[in-house]
C-alpha positions in Angstrom: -40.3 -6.4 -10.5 -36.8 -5.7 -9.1 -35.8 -4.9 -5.8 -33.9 -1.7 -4.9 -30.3 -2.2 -4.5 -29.1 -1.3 -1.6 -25.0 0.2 -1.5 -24.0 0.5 2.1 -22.1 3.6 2.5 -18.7 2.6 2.9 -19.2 1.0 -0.4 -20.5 4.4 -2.3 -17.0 6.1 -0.6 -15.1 3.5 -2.2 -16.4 3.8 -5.1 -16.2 7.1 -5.4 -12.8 6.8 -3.8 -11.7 5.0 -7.2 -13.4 6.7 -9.7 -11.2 9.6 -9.3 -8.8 9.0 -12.4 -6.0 11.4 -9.9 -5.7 7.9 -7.8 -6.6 5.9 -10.5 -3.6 7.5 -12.4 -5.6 5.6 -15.9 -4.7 2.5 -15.0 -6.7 0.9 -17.8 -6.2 3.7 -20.2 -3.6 6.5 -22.1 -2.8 9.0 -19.6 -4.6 12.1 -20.5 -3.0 15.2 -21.8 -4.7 17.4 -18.9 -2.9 15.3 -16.3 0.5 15.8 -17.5 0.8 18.8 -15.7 4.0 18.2 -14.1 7.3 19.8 -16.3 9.4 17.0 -18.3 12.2 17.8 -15.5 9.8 17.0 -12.4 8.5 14.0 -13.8 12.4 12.7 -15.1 13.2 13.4 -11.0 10.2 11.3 -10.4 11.5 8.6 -12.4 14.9 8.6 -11.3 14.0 8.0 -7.5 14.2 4.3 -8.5 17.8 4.8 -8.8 18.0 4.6 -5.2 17.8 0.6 -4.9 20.3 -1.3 -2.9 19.4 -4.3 -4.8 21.9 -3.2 -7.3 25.1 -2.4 -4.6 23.6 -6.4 -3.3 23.9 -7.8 -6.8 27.1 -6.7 -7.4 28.5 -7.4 -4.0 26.8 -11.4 -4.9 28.6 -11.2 -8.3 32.0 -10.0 -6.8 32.1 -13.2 -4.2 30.2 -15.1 -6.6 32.2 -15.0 -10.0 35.1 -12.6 -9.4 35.4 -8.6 -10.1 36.9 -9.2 -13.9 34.3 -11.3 -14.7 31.2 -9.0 -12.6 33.0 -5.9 -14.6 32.4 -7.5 -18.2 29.1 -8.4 -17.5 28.1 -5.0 -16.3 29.3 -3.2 -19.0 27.2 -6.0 -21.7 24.1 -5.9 -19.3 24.4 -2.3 -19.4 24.9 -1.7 -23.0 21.5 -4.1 -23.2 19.7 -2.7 -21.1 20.1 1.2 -22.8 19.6 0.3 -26.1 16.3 -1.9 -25.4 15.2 1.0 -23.1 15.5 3.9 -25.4 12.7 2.9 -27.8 10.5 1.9 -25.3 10.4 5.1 -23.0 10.7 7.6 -25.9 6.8 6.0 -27.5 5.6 5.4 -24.0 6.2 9.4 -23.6 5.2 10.1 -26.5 1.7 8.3 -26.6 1.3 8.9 -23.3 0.7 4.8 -22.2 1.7 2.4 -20.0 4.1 -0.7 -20.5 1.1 -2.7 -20.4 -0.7 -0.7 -23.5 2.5 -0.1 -25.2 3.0 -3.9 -25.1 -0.6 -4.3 -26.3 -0.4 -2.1 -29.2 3.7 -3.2 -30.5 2.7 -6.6 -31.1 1.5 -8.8 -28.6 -2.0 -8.1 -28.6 -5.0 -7.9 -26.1 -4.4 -11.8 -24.9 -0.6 -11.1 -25.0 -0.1 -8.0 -23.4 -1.9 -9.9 -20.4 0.8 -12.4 -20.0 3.5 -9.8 -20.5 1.3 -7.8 -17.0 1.7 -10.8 -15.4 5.7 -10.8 -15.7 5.7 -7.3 -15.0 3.6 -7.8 -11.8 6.1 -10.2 -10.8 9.1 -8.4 -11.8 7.4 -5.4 -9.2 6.6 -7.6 -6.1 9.7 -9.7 -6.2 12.1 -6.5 -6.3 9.6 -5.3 -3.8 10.2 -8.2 -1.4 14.1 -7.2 -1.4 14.3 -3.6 -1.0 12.4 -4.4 1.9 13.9 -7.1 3.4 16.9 -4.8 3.2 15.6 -2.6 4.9 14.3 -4.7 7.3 17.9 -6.0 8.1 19.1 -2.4 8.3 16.5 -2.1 11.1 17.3 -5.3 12.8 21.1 -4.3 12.9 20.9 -0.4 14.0 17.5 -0.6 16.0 17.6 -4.2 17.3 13.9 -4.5 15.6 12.7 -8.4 14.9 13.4 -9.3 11.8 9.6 -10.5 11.6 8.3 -7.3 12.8 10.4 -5.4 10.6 9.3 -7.0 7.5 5.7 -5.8 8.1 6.6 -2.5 8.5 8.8 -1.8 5.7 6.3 -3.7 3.7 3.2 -2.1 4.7 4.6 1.8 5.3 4.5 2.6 1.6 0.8 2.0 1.0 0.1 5.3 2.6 2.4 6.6 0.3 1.1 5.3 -3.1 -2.6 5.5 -2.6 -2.4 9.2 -4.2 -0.4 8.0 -7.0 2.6 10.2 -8.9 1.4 13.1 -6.8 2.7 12.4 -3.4 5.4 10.1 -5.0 6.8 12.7 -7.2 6.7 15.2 -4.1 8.2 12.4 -1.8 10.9 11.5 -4.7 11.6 15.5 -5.5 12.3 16.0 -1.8 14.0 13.3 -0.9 16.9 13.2 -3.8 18.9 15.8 -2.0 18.9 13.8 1.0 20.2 10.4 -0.6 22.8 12.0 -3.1 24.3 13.0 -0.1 24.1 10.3 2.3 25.3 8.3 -0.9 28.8 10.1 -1.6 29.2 11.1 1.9 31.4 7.5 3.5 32.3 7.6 -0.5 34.7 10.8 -0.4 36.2 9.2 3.2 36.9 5.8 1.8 38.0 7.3 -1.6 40.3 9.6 0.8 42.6 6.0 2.0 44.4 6.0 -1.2 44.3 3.7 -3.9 44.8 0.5 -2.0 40.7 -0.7 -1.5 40.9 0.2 -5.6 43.6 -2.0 -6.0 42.3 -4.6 -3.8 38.9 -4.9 -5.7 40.4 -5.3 -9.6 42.9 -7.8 -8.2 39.6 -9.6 -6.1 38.8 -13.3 -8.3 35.9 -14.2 -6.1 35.6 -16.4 -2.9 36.5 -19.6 -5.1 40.5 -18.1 -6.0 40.0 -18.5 -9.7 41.6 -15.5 -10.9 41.1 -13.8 -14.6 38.2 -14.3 -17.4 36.3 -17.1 -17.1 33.3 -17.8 -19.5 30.8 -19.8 -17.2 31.1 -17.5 -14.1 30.8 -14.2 -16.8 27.3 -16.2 -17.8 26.5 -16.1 -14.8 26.6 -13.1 -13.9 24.9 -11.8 -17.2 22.0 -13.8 -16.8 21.5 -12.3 -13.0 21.9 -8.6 -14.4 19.6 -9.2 -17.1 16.8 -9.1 -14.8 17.0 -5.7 -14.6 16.1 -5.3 -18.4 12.0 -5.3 -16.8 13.0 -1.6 -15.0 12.3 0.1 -17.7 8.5 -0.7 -17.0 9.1 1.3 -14.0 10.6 4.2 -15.9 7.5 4.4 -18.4 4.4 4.3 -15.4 5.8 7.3 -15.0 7.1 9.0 -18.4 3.8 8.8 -19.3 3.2 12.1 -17.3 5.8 14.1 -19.2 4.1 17.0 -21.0 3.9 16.5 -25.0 6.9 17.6 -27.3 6.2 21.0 -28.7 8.1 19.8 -32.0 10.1 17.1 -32.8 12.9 18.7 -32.0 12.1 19.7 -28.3 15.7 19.4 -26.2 13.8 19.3 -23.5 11.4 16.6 -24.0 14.4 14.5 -25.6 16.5 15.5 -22.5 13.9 14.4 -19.9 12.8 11.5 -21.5 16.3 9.8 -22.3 17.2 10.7 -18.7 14.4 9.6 -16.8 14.3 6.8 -19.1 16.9 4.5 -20.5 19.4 7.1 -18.5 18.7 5.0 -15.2 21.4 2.3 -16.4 24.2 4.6 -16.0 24.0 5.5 -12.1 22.7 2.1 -11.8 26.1 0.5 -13.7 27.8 2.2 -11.1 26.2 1.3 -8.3 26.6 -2.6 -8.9 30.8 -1.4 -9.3 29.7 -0.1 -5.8 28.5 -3.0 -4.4 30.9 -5.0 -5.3 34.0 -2.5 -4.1 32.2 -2.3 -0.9 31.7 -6.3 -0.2 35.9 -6.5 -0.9 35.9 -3.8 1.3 33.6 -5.4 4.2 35.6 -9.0 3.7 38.9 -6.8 4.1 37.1 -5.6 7.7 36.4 -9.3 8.7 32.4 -9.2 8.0 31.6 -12.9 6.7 31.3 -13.8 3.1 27.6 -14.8 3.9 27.0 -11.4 5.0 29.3 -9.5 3.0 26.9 -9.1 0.2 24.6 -7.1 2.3 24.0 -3.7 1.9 23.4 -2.7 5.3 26.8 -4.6 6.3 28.5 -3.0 3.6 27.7 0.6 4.2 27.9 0.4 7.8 31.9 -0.2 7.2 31.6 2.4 5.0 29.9 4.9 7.3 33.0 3.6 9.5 35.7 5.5 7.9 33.3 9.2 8.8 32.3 8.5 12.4 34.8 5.2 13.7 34.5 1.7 12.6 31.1 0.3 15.0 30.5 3.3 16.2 27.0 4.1 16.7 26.6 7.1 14.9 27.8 5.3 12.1 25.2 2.7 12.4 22.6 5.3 13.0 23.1 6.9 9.0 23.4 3.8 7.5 19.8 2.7 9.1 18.9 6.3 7.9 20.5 5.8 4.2 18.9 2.7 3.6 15.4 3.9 5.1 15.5 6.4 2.5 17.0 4.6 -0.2 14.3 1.6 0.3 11.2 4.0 0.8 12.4 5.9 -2.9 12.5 2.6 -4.6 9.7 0.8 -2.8 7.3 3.5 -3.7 8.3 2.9 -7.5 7.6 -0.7 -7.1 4.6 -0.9 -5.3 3.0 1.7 -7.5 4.2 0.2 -10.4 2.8 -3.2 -9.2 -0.9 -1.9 -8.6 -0.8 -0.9 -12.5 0.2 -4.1 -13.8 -2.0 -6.1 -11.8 -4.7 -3.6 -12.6 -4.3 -4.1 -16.0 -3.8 -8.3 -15.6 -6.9 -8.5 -13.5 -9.1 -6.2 -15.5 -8.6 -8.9 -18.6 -9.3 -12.0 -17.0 -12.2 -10.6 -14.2 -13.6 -7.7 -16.5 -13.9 -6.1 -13.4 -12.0 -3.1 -12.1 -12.3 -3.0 -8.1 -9.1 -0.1 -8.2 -5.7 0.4 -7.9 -5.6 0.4 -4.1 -7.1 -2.7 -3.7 -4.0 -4.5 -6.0 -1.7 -2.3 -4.1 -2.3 -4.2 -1.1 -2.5 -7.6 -2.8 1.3 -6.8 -4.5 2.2 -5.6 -1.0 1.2 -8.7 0.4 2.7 -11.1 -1.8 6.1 -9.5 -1.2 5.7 -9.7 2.0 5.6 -13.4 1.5 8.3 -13.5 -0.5 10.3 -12.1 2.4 9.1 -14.4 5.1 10.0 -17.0 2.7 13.6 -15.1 2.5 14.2 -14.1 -1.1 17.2 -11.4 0.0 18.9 -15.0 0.2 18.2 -16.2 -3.2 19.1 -13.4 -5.6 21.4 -15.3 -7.9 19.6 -18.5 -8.3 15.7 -16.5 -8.8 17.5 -14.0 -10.8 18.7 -15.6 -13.8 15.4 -17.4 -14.2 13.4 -14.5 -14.7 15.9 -12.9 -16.5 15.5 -15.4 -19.2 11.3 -14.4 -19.6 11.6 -11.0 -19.5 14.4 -10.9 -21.8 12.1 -12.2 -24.5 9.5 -9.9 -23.6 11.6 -7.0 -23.5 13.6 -7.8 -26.4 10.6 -8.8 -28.5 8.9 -5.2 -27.3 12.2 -3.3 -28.1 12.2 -4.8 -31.7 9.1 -3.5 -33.1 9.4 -0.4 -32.0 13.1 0.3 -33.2 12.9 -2.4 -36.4 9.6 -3.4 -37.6 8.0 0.5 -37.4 10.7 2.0 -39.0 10.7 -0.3 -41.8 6.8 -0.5 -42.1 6.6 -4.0 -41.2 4.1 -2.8 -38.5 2.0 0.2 -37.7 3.9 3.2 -37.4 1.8 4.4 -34.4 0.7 2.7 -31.0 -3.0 1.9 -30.5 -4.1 2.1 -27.3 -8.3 1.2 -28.4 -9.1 -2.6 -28.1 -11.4 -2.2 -31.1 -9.1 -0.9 -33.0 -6.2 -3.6 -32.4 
């Protein structure tokens, strides 16, 4: 005879807690049409809140000192050109099948045992970008509020957990409300610095890196590619949440199309220009005597920028660049810590067969990006960089390739099944 199991009550809650799919957001499964209730413009905002990372201003400010400005230039404009054209097919069947990268790698040609790899390279793509933003913000914190750098990093690492325990919908409200707030703080020391004349413009074309060697130069463009195509595993970030936007009502739909290509692979093109950014605005902190191992930092770079508006050191001027970057890490770090409790979700449910929720690998993702900072990744971006680049390039690419060769030409399914029995 068996005995009665006992639950304790904080158990039941929890459970109960995760069975609600509206925090779940269907992790495991294709997002259901009755939960794509937000428009196709809501959910595109939602999406593009990930624009918002300083990582790309501190990658390009890296690349700038690093390989020169002619040679950063070329491989933003390849990287980007990459970037679109292996994003396109992958958001436009995510939206339209309503999955996840993790089931739309699944069902284009990895498999059941595949796909879980491919989670695991996601998962890491989430907490390692994690561990950036906030160590950014961190610094930003450290320089405006005088807050240990050790404190700091557990508080910009554990204040978005609030945030993404309810899933898209507090994120998409947060994101929505938010935007206004960070276009403008973004082109506000812009217009002032633009306003000097031509001569920081001049200054940043003419710039050949902290080495001196001036012009093209094939190894240093490498590099610099192979840093920038790291970012090719962002489009994962753009699906977890594409998958929300309402079906097409024909083929045709402008709107759909519109909202999906934008929230989508559209994220390269603000994201092109804000590596430009970076690297303008690390010429432009060198020209202001900030050192070249500081340079690269964000929160260096637009506190000279927030310089030109209020007076160079002035602490109004280091007061909205703490708030800039607060709100610029908080937009992004929402998307990756969200985005990291669905791939790990996914990994963990494969290997375990067991599902304890999404919160409970929010907090794990949180946590190992909090490591990552301790450990001081911010300090390593172009030697960890082109080493991941070179897996999730072949994931990516591999991905992108069924789904814009092999289904058009019938070499594979046209469709994408989500159903393990039916793979």
């Amino acid at each position: 005879m068996t005995g009665v199991q006992r639950i304790i009550p904080i158990r039941r809650d929890y459970n109960r807690f995760v069975a609600d799919e509206t925090l779940e957001d269907y992790a495991l499964r294709f997002t259901a049409k009755k939960a794509r209730r937000w428009t196709g413009f809501e959910v595109a905002q939602t999406a593009l809140g990930s624009v918002s990372f300083l990582a790309l201003e501190a990658i390009g400010g890296t690349l700038a000192l690093t390989a020169g400005f002619p040679n950063t230039l070329a491989a933003v404009l390849l990287v980007g050109l990459i970037i679109f054209a292996t994003a396109v097919p992958i958001t436009v069947y995510a939206a339209r099948y309503g999955v996840d990268m993790d089931l739309l790698t699944r069902g284009a040609g990895f498999g059941y045992l595949g796909s879980t790899v491919t989670s695991l390279i996601y998962a890491s793509f989430t907490f390692l970008f994690f561990a950036i933003e906030a160590a950014i913000m961190a610094l930003a914190m450290q320089l405006c509020f005088g807050l240990p750098l050790g404190v700091g990093y557990l508080l910009c690492a554990g204040a978005v957990i609030p945030l993404v325990v309810y899933g898209i919908r507090l994120i998409s409200r947060f994101q929505i409300w938010s935007q206004p707030l960070w276009i403008g703080l973004s082109l506000l020391p812009l217009v002032f610095v633009s306003a000097q004349g031509a001569e920081p413009l001049r200054a940043l074309v003419r710039f050949p890196g902290l080495d001196g060697a001036a012009g093209f130069d094939l190894a240093r463009f490498g590099l610099a590619t192979g840093v920038l195509l790291a970012l090719l595993a962002q489009v994962g970030e753009q699906v977890d949440f594409l998958r929300f936007v309402p079906e097409p009502k024909d083929r045709r739909d402008r709107r759909w199309w519109l909202a999906v290509l934008s929230g989508g692979a559209g994220w390269i093109l603000p994201g092109m220009l804000k590596i430009l950014l970076g690297a303008a605005l690390a010429v432009l902190a060198l020209g202001h005597g900030v050192p070249p191992e500081h340079a690269a930092e964000p929160t260096r770079m637009y506190a000279i920028a927030f310089g030109y508006l209020t007076g160079e050191g002035s602490r109004t001027a280091l007061l909205l660049t703490g708030l800039f970057v607060l709100v610029s890490q908080l937009k992004i770090n929402l998307t990756n810590a969200y985005a990291g409790s669905i791939a790990w979700s996914n990994f963990f449910s494969r290997l375990t067969h067991s599902h304890p929720g999404r919160v409970v690998w929010l907090v794990f993702n949180v946590a190992i990006a909090l490591l990552l900072m301790e450990l001081g990744i911010d300090k390593t971006i172009e030697s960890t960089l082109p080493l991941y680049a070179s897996v999730v390039s072949a994931w990516v690419g591999a991905l992108a390739a069924d789904l814009a060769v092999n289904k058009p030409l019938g070499l594979s399914p046209p469709g994408i099944e989500f159903k393990r029995a039916h793979l």
